[in-house]
C-alpha positions as CSV (number, residue, x, y, z in Angstrom):
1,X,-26.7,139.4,-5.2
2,X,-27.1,140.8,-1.8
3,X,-24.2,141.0,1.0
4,X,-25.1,138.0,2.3
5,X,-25.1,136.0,-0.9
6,X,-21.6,137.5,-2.1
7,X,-20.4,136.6,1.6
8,X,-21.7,132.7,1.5
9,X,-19.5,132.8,-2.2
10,X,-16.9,133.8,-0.7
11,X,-16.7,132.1,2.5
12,X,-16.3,136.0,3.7
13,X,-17.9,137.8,6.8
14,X,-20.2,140.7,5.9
15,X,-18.3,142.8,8.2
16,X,-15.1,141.7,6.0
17,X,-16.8,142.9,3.2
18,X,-17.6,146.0,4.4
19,X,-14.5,146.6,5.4
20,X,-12.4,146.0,2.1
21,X,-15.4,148.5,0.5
22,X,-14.2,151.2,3.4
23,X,-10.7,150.5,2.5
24,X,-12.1,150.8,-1.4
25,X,-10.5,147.1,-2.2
26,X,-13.8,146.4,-3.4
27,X,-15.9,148.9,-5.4
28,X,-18.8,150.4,-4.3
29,X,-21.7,148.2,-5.0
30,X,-24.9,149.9,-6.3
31,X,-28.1,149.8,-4.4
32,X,-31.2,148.0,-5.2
33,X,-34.6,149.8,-4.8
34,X,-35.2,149.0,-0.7
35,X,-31.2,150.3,-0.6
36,X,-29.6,146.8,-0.5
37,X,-26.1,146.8,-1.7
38,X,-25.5,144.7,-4.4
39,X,-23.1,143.0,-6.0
40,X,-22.3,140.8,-9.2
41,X,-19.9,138.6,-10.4
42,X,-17.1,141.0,-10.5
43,X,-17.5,141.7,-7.1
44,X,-17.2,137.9,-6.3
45,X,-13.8,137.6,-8.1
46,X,-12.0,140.6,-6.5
47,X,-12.7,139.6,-2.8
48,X,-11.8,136.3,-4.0
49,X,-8.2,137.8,-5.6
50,X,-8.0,139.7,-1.8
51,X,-9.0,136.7,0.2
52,X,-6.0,134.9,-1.9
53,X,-3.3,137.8,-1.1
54,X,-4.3,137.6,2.6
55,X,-4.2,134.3,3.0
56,X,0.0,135.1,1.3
57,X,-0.5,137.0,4.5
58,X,0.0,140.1,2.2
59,X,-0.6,143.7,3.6
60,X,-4.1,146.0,2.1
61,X,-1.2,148.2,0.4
62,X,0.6,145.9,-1.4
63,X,-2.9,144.2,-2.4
64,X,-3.9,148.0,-3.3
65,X,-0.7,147.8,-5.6
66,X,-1.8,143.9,-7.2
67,X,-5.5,145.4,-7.7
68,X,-4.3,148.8,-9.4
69,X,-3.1,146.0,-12.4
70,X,-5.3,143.8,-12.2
71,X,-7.6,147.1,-13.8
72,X,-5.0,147.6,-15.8
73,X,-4.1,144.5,-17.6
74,X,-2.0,145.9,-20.2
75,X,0.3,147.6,-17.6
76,X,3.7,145.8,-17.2
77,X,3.9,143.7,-14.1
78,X,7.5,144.9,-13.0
79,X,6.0,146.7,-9.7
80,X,4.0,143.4,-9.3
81,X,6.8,141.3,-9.0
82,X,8.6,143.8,-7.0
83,X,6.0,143.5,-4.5
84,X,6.3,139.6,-4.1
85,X,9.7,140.0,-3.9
86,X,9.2,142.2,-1.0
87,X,6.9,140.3,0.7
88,X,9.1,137.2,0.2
89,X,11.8,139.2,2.0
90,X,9.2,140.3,4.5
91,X,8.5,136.5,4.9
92,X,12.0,135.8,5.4
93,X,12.7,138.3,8.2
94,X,9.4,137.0,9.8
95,X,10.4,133.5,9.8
96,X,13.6,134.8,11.0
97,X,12.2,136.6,13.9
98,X,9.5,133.8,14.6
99,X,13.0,131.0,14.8
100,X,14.5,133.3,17.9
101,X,11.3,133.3,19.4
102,X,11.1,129.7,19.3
103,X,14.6,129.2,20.4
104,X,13.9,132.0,23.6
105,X,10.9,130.3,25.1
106,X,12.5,126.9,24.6
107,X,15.5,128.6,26.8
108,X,12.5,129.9,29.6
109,X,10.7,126.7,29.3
110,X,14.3,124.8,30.2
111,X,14.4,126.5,33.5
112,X,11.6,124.3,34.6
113,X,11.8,120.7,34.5
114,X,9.1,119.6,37.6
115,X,6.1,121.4,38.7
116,X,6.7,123.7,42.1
117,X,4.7,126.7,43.9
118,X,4.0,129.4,41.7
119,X,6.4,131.7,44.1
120,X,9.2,129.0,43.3
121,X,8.7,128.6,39.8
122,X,11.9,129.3,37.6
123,X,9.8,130.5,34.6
124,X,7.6,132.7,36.3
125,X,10.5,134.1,38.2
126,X,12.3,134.9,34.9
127,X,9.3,136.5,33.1
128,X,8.9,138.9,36.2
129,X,12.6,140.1,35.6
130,X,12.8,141.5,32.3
131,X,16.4,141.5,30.5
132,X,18.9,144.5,30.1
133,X,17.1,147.1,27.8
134,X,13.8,144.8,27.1
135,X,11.1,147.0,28.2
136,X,12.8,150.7,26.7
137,X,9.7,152.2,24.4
138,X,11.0,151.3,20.5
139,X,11.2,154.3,18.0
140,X,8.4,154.8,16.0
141,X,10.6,153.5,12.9
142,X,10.7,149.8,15.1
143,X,7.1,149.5,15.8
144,X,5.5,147.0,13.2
145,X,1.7,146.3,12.5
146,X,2.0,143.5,10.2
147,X,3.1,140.6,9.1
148,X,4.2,139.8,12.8
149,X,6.6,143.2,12.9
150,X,8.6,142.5,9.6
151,X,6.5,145.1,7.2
152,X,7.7,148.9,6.9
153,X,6.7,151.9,5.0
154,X,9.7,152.7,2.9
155,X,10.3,156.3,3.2
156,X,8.9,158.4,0.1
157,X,6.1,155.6,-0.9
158,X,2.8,155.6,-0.8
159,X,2.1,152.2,-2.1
């Protein structure tokens, strides 16, 4: 099947697609005559396995990690259950992080109970006043790109 099929399949942009085949999620597809890509079956069940783990919000890594046994079935599954369990923990600190969020802009939504000029109003006021230490650049170690800021590289792994 062409891109196009494999994407209706899969409910799956074709930029998606080409994308997890950059990031070599998906194998390369071979190439038909005119030099369309194209795919088969086994193609349709790996983007569905990735469109599962990133819908578990899961990083590419860690589904790098779940794909590297899923090709080798007969490998034992200790490093896959490792990686839920550190995704559950990531999950955790997320929710964790996503509850004080809440709980701050409940506490800057309180400060306005009636509608005012902009100039007057308590929220906007607040937001233009940032708190002790707020806007001091993070260490590399503290910035996040996943999962909402919970996921990081432990030191030594390349998984």
């Amino acid at each position: 099947m062409k891109i196009g099929e494999l994407a209706v399949a899969t409910a799956t942009q074709i930029e998606t697609i080409r994308f997890y085949e950059r990031e070599g999620l998906i194998p390369t597809p071979g190439r038909s005559t005119g030099n369309y890509r194209l795919y088969d079956d086994s193609h349709v069940q790996r983007l569905i396995f990735i469109r599962r783990c990133r819908g578990l919000d899961m990083a590419l890594d860690e589904i790098r990690t779940l794909l590297r046994f899923t090709d080798r079935p007969g490998a034992d599954c200790g490093e896959v259950n490792q990686v839920l369990d550190d995704h559950i923990g990531h999950v955790a600190a997320r929710i964790k992080e996503l509850r004080a969020l809440e709980t701050e802009l409940r506490n800057l939504r309180s400060r306005c109970q009636s509608t005012s000029p902009g100039q007057a109003c308590a929220i906007l006021q607040e937001l233009n006043h940032p708190q002790a230490g707020q806007l001091a650049p993070l260490p590399a170690s503290e910035v996040h790109t996943h999962v909402g800021a919970v996921h990081r590289r432990k030191a030594g792994t390349h998984a």
